[in-house]
N, C-alpha and C positions, 0 to 999 in steps of 0.2 A: 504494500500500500504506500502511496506519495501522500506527504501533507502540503498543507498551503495555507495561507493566514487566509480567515474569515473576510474576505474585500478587505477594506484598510484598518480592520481592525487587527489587535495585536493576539489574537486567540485563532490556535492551530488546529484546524480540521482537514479530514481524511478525503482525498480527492473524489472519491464517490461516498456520498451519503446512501444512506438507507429512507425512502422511502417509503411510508405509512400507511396509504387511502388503503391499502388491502384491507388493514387491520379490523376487523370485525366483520367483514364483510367475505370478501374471498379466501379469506382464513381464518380460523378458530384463535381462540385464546390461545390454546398450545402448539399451535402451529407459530403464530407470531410471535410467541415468548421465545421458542427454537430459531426463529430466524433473528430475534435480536442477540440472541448467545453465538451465534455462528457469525454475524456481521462484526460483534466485539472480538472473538476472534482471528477475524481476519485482519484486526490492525483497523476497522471502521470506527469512527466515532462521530457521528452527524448524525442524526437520527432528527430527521423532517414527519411534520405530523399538520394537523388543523383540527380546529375545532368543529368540522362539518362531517368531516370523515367516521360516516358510521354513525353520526350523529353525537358525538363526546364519545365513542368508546372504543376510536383508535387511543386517544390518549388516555382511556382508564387502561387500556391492557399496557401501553407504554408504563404508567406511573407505578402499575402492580407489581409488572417485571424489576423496574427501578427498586421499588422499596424491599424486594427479595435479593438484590443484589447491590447492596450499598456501599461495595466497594471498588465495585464496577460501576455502581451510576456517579460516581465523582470524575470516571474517567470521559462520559459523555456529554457532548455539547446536542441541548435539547431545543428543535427550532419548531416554533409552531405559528399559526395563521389565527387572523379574527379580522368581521368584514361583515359573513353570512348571516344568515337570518339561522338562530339553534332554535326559535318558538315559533309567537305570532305574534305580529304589535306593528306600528308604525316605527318603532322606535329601537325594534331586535334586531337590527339588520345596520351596517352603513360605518362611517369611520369615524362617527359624531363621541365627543369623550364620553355620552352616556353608555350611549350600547358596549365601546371597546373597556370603557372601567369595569361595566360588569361581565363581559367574555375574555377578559384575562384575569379577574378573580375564578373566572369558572374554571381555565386552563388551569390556572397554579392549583388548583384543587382535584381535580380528575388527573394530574401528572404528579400532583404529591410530590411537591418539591416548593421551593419558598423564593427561585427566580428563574425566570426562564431566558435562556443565553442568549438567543435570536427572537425576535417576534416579529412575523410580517403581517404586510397589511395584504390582505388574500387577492385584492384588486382596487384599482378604482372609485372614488365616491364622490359623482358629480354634484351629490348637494352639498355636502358638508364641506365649511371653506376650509381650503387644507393649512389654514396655519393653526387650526383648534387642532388638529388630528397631530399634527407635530410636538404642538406645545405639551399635548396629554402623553406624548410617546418618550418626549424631552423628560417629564413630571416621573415615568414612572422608571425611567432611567435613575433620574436621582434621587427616587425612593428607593430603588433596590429591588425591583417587582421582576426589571427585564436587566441583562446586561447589555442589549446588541435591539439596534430593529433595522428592518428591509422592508422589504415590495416587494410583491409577488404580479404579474401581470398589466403594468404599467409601460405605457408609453415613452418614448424619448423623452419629449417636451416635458411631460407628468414628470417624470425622475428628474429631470432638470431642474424641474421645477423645486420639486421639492429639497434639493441641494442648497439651492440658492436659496430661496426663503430660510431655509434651517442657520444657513451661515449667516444671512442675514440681521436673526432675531437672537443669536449666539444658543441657538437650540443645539443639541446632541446630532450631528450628522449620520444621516444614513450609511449603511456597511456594503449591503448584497440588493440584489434583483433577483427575482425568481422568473423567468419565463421558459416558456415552450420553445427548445432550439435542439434539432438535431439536424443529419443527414439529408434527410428528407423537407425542413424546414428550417430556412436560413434566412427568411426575409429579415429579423430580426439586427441582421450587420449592416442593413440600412442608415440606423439612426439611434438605435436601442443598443447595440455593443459600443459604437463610437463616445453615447453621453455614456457609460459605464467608463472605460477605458479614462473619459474625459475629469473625472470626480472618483477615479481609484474606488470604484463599486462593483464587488464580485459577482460573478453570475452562477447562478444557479440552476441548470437546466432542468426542465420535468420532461418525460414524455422524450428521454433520449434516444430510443427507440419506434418511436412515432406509434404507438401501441403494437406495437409487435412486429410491424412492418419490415423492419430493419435487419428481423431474425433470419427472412429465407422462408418465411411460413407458408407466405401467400403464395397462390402461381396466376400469372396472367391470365385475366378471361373466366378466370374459375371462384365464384363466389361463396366462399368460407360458410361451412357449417360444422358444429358440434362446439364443444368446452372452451370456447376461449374469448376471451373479452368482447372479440371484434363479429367473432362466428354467432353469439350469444344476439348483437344486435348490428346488422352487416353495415345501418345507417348511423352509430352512434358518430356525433358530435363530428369534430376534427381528423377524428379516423377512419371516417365513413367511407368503405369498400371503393366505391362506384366511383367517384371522381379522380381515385389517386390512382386507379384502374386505367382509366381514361387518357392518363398523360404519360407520352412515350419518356420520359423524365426519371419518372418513379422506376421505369425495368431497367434504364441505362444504370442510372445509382448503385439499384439489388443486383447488377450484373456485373459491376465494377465492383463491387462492394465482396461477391462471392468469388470472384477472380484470386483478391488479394489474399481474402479468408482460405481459400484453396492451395494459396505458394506458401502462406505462414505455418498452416493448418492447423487453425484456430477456427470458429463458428465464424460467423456471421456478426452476432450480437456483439461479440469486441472487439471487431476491425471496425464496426459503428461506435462504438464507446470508447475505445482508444484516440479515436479520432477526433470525439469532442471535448476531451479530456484536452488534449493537445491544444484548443482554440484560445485563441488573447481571450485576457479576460476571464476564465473559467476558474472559478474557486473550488468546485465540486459538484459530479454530476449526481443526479437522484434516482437510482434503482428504484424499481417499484419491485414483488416478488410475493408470489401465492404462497410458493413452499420453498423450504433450503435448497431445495437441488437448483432453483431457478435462479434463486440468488447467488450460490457456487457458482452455478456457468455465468452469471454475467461479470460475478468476480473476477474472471477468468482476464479479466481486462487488464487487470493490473498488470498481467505479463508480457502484456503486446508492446510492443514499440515499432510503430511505422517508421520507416523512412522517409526521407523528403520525397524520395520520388513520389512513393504509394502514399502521401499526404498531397501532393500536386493532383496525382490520377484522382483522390477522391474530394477536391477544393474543385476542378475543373467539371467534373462531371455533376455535382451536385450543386455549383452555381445558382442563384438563385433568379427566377427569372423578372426580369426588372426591366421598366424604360432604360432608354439611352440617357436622359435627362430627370432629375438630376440626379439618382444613382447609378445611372451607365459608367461607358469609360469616359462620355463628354464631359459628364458631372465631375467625373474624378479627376480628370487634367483641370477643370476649372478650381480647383479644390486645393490642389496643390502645385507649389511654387518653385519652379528648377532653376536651381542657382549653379552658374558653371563657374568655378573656384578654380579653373585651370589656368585662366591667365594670373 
């Protein structure tokens, strides 16, 4: 396992975190108690969670496992989300200091622990003005509540934003960014890795695998049935079958992609996750994982190392597709300034 400082903060996490949403959901209590003994074992220590997941009971089986190993939960950096709606109300939902003061008392109670290391904000909240959402994030820093807070799902501008307003008003600066970035989905280096890079904010990718996409699982033309995330609902969300079907893109990637997996011989799933390990900016990526065996093989990552070529073949073919203006090459020669220092 590689470590890396949390974005610009000074606390050292494991290049791939662990991964939560399964917990209560596509795996048992003892199933995800087994996958966080296995992950601490491998030298893991990021353990990513939210308050939605499962509805509070990814982090009650997180907190249970913690308080049966308390000498291992000293060694874990505990990152969790508030944002969503956990009731009904006008007022249970959003990044307003009501709703978040009482879904991070609820966190530090369902994880059973007395601060939590990372706290993000799970998305967006276009009513609440973001310097209340700061000032409460700044407030519970200096109580002792959180050590660290991020974003999860935020815009360029939005993360911008919130830099500058925080340095602004001498709040507690933001650390990390959570967004969706793999293989498969890169629009993100548009605008969202530049403002990270730009304000030393680490990323954190979800969905490094694009829900399973990434594995070899899929075959062209042929519409997944049976056990698995995507087969279960062939139209869910971001992952949905049919359009990523559609684009000659997606087979060139998984064919480039299987190529390199084939000379290494390694899977599939860690010539994709070696490879986003390796991107500017990357603090650590976020495995998701039913059961240990799936978390072992994607562990498996830690052992790859690409070369520049087979990072070129897979920068090139997975390219994102974009105008020429202004994130083409037009945009990019306008962008930057060539200075000849030869005379």
């Amino acid at each position: 396992m590689h470590y890396r400082t949390l974005g610009n903060s000074g606390a050292v996490v494991s290049t791939f975190a662990l991964g939560t949403m399964t917990f209560g959901a596509e795996a048992d209590e003892a199933t995800s108690h087994a996958i966080l003994g296995d992950y601490l074992e491998s030298g893991g220590n990021l353990i990513d969670t939210a308050d939605v997941y499962s509805k509070g009971a990814s982090e009650e089986i997180i907190g249970r496992w913690l308080a049966a190993h308390p000498t291992d939960k000293e060694q874990m950096v505990i990152a969790t989300k508030g944002r969503f709606t956990m009731g009904s109300g006008h007022n249970d939902l959003g990044t307003s200091r009501r709703h978040l003061g009482r879904a991070l008392d609820a966190s530090l109670r369902r994880l059973g622990v007395e601060q939590i290391d990372l706290y993000q904000m799970h998305a967006w909240d276009a009513v609440t003005p973001l310097e209340e959402t700061l000032r409460f994030l700044d407030d519970a820093v200096r109580s002792g509540k959180i050590a660290y807070y991020g974003f999860s799902n935020f815009l360029g501008w939005q993360l911008t934003k919130a830099v500058h307003l925080a340095r602004a008003n001498g709040f507690t600066p933001p650390v990390t960014l959570q967004p969706q970035y793999s293989l498969l989905v890169r629009e993100i280096e548009s605008e969202i890795v530049p403002a990270c890079q730009d304000a030393n904010i680490g990323l954190l990718p979800w969905s490094p695998l694009a829900g399973g996409w990434l594995t070899g699982k899929y075959q062209r033309d042929a519409n997944p049935t049976g056990a698995t995330r995507l087969g279960e609902d062939p139209e869910r969300g971001m992952e949905a079958w049919e359009p990523r079907n559609k684009q000659e893109r997606t087979w060139r990637i998984l064919d480039t992609v299987g190529q390199i997996a084939k000379v290494k011989r390694v899977n599939q799933a860690q010539v994709s996750l070696a490879w986003l390990e390796a991107q500017p900016a990357v603090t650590s990526v976020i495995l998701g994982a039913r059961n240990t065996d799936q978390l072992a093989d994607n562990l498996g990552a830690t052992a790859v190392e690409l070369t520049a070529d087979e990072l070129k073949r897979l920068d090139e073919v997975s390219a994102p597709v974009v105008s020429d203006y202004p994130y083409g090459a037009a945009g990019a020669d306008q962008r930057h300034r060539a200075i000849d220092v030869s005379d």
